[in-house]
N, C-alpha and C positions, 0 to 999 in steps of 0.2 A: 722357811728361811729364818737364820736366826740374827737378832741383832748384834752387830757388832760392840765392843766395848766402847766406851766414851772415855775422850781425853779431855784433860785440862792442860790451857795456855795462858800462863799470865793470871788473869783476872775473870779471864772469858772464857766458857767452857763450852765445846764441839762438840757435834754426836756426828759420829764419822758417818752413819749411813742404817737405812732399816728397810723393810717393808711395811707401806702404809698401810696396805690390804689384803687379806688373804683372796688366794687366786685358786683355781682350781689345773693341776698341771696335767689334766688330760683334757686334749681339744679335739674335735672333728667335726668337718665340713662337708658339703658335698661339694661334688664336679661340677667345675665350673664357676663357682659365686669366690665372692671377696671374704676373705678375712681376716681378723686383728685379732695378735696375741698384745694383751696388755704386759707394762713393766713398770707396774706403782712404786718403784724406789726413789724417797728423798733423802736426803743429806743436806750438809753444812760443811763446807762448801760443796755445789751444784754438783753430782757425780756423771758420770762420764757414762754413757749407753754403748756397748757394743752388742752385736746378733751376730750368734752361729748356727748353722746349723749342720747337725753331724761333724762336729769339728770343724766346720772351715767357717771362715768369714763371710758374713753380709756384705755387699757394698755395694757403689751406685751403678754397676756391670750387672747387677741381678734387675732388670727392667721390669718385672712384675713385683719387685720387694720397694717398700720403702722404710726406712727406720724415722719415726715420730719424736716427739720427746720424751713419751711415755710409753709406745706400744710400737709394735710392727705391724706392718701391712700389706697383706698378699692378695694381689687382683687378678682373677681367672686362674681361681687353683686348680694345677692340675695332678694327676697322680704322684707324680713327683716329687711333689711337694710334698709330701707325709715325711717324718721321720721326728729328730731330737731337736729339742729349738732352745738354747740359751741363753736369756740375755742377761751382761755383767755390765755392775753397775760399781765404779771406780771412783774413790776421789783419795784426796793426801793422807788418811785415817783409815782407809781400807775397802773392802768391795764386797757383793752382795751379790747372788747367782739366782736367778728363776730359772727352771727347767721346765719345757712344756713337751709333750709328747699330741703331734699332730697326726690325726688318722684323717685321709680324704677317703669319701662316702661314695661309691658310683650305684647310680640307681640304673639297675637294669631293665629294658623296658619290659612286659609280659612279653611271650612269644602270641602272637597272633592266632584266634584261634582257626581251627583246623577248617570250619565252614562260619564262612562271614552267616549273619545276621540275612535271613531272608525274608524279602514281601513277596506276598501274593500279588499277582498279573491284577491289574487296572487297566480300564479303559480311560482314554486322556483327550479324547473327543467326543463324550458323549452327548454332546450337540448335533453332532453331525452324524448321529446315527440313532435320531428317535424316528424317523419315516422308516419302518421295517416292510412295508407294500409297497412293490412298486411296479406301476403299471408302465409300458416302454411299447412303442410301435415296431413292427418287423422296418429293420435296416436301421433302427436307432443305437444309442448305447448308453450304459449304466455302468457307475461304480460304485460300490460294494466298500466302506472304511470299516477300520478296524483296529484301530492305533491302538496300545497299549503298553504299560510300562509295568516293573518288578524288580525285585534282586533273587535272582541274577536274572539278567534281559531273558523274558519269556519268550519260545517260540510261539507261530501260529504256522497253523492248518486250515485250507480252507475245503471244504466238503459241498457236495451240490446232492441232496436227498441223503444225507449220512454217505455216500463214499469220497471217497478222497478225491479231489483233483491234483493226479499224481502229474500232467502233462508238466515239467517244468520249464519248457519250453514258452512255456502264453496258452497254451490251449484252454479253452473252455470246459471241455472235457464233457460237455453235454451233448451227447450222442453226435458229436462232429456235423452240424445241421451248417457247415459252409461258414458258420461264424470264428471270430478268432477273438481268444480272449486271452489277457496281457496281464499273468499275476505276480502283484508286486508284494512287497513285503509284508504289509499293511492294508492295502489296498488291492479289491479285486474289479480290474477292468472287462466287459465285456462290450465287444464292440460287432456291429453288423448282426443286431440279434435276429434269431429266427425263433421259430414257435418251441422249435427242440430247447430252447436255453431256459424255457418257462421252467420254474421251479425252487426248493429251498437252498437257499446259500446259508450255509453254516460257519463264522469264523471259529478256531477251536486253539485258544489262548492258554500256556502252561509253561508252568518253571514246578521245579521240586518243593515252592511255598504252596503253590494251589494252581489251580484253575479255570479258566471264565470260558463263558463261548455266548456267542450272537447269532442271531437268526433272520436273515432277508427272504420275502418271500416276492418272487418278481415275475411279474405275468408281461409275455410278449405277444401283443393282442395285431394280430390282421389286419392290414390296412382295407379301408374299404372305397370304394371311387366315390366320394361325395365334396361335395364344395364345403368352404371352410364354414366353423361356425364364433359365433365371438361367444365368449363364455364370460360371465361373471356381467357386472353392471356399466363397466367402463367403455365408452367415457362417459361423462355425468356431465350437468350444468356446472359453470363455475363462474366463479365473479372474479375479478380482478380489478386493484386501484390502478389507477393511468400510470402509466409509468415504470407501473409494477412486472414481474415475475411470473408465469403461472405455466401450468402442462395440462396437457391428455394423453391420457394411455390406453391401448387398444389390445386387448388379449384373444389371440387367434389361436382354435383348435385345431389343425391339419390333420392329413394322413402325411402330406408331405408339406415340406418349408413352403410358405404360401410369401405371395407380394402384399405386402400389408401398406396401403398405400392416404393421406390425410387429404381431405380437398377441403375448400373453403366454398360457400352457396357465394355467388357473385348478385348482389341487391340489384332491383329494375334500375335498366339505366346508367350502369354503371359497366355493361358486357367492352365497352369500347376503351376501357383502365386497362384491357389484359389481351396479352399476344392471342394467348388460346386458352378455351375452356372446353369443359364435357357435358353433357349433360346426364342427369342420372334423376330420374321417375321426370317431374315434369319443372325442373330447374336445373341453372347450369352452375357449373362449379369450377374451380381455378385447380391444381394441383399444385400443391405445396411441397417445397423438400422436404423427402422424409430419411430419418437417420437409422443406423442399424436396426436390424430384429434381431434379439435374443430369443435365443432357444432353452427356453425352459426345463428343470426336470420332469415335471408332470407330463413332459410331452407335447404343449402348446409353445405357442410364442406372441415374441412380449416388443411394444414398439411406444416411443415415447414420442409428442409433439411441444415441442419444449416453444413459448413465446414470451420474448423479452419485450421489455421497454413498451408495453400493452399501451397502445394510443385508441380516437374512434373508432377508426376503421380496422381495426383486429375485431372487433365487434361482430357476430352473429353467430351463425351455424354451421359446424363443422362435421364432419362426418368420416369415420374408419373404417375402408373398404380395404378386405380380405378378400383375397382370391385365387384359387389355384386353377388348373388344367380343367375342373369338372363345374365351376364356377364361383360366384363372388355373393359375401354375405358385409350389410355393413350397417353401423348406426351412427345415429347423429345426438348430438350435444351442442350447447350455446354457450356462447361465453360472451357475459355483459363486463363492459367496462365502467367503472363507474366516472365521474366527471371531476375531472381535474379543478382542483381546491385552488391554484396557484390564481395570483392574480395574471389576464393575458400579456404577454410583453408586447409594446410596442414594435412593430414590423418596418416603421420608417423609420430610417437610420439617421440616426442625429448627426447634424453637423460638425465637422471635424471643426477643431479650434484652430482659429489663424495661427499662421507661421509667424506674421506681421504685428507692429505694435500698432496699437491703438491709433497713436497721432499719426502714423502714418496709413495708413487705411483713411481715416478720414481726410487727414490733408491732401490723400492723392484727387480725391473727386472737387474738391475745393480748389486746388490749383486747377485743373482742369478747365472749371466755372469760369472763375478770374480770368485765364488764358482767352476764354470764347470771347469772353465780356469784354477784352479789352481789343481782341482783336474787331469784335464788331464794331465799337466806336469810332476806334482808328480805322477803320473802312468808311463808315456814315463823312468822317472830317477830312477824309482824304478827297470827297466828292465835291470839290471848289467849281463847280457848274455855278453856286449860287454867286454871280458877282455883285459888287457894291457900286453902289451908285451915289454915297456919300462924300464927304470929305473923312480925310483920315478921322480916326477915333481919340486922337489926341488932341479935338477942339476944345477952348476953355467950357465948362459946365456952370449953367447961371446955379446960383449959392442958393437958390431955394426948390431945387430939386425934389421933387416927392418921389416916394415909394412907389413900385406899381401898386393898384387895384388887383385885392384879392380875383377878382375877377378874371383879369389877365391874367394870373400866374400859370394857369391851367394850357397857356397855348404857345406855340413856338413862334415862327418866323412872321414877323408884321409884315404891312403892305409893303411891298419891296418895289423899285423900278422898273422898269419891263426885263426879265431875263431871256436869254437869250434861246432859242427854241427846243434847243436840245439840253436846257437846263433840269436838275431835278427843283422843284419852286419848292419842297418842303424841308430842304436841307440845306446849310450854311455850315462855313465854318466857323471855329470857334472865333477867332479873333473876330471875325466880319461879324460875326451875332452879337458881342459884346460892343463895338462901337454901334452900329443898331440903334440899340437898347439905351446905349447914353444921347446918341443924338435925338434920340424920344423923347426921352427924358427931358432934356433943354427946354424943348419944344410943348413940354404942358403934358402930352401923352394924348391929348385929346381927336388926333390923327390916324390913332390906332384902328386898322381896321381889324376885325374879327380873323384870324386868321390860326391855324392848328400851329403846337409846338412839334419840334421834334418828340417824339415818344424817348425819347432819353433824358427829356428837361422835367424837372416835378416841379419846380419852385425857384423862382427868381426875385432879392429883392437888395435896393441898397441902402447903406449906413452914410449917414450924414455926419462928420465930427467938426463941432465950432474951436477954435484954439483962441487963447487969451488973446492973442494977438491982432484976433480981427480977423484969420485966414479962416477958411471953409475947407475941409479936405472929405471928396465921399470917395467911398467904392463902394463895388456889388457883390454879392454871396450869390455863387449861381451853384445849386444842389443839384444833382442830375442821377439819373441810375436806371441800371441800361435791364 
């Protein structure tokens, strides 16, 4: 682009317009992505941006374009978008034209090639197929794994002595010996074996990367009529803490599923704790539940005595009797428990906390008290048998009145007049005992015969008061308590 000429105004001179930077006027993008054509034109005064392209105008109806203050910008180009791109740039001195010529890139993907990428056949369980002997009793059954993976998904063949077993039905294929065998993808089942099915099972694994193949060799061995035998060491001794968790296991050989059965030895003494027991050689035993028997691959079978929450009495000898149709084999194991660490809990149950408050809990038994004690008295005073044989008790009392004698205090009712015959003689009442006691009093006290108190009198004695005056005023404190 070339610069425009410059004008002079006045005093003040314009540059109508230029290119700040050269630009490069071929662009290409690829499909898809954002692009920006720049438009570096400045001027004095600010020039004016318009975008065409291919002759027509830019504007804000083109929703993938935007015009900037300096560039355009196109978001998710698509083919379409390639052609001529102008942008003019206008002020009152003249204008300035960029031309850019935009090519969009489409990148085409490779065509796929003609044969994917392949792997060679893997085994994808080979766990579950390191036991390649196997030994199986007539009427049991076995399966044969074989899993395997590749590109592209390998076949399998399974073969019994190198020929095929073409039955695709399930057959065996081994000389038809009555058995039926179930062949799966992967997996070759053979069930109800007889002596015919003994032999090499071959899996035979292949895709056009390569090839694998495995080899079972399975012996179906004769049952023979014998009682079971336990094979291996179990059960064993074992200890358990009180409380605790522990098991026995009992591993039975059969020709056929035997009853696998756990008893416990019952201690002297103890035969009359249990409904029923058995005896076995010259001790008797409890039978305990026992839970499933697993049927092992090896052909034996397998039985668990699980004992929780192990207290004393789980404590001794137990023993694993196996037994079929031809007879029973069994052995024993002990299990000690060891002795509970806990300190013992007290087994008397402590007293609930009263409902009641305190004062009243105790003030019920104390009014109670009170209530008796008063009624008794009030019965003793209610017994007016004792009559008087004095003058009232309101006779004057001579002024030098003594105290009784400690002596006397201890005793109730003085010499009294003759009472009447159906009187009680050791009881008064209160008013008749208190004049009594004064008209004794008057009298010196010297008269007194020896005579018992009521048992409700502890202590009797009186106060003398002299006043300025010259008067004498007594009375008596009589203490009593029943």
């Amino acid at each position: 682009s070339d610069f425009l000429p410059q004008s002079t105004q006045g005093d003040v001179q314009f540059r109508a317009g230029g290119v700040s930077e050269r630009v490069a006027h071929r662009q290409s993008i690829r499909l898809g992505r954002t692009m920006k054509l720049p438009c570096p034109v400045e001027g004095d005064p600010p020039p004016l941006i318009m975008w065409t392209k291919d002759g027509r105008n830019i504007h804000s109806g083109w929703t993938r374009f935007r015009v900037l203050q300096h560039a355009l910008r196109i978001k998710d180009v698509e083919t379409e978008d390639a052609g001529t791109y102008i942008c003019k740039a206008t002020n009152g001195f003249g204008s300035v034209n960029i031309n850019y010529t935009l090519i969009v890139i489409v990148l085409i993907p490779p065509p796929p090639p003609l044969f994917p990428l392949a792997v060679r056949p893997r085994f994808t369980q080979p766990a579950k197929m390191r036991k390649r002997v196997i030994a199986r009793p007539v009427g049991s059954s076995v399966r044969l794994k074989c899993t395997a993976s590749g590109n592209p998904r390998p076949d399998i063949v399974w073969l019994k002595d190198s020929r095929p077993l073409v039955d695709e039905d399930g057959g065996a294929g081994a000389g038809g010996g009555g058995g039926d065998g179930k062949k799966k993808k992967w997996t070759l089942s053979l069930k109800n074996l007889t002596p015919e099915h003994s032999g090499k099972y071959t899996c035979h694994v292949s895709n056009r990367a390569g090839e694998i193949n495995a080899t079972y060799k399975v012996e179906v061995i004769q049952r023979t009529n014998s009682k079971p035998i336990l094979t291996g060491t179990h059960p064993v001794n074992t200890t358990v803490d009180y409380g605790g968790t522990t098991s026995f296991q009992c591993k039975v050989r059969s020709d056929v599923k035997p009853v696998i059965q756990w008893l416990k030895r019952v201690e002297p003494g103890d035969e009359n704790k249990f409904n029923s027991t058995i005896e076995v050689g010259d001790h008797r035993f409890v039978v305990l539940p026992t839970g499933e028997v697993w049927s092992r691959p090896d052909g034996s079978y397998l039985n668990k005595l699980l004992i929780t929450r192990a207290k004393e009495e789980d404590a001794g000898m137990y023993i694993c009797l196996g037994a079929n149709t031809m007879g029973y084999s069994f052995r024993s194991a002990y299990l000690t428990v060891l002795p509970d660490l806990k300190p013992p809990i007290n087994s008397v149950p402590t007293a609930t906390s009263p409902s009641l408050p305190w004062p009243v809990i105790i003030g019920i038994p104390a009014g109670v008290a009170f209530i008796l004690g008063t009624a008794l008295l009030w019965f003793c005073q209610s017994k007016r048998t004792c009559s008087s044989s004095s003058p009232s008790s309101s006779s004057a009392l001579p002024a030098a009145a003594q105290r009784l004698p400690a002596a006397n205090r201890d005793r109730a009712c003085p010499t009294l007049p003759p009472q009447p015959a159906n009187g009680d003689k050791d009881c008064l009442s209160y008013e008749d005992y208190v004049a009594h006691q004064q008209l004794l009093l008057a009298q010196g006290g010297a008269a007194l015969a020896p005579k018992v108190y009521p048992k409700i009198y502890t202590d009797i004695h009186t106060h003398t008061h002299s006043h300025v005056d010259g008067k004498v005023h007594q009375h008596q404190h009589i203490h009593y308590q029943c």
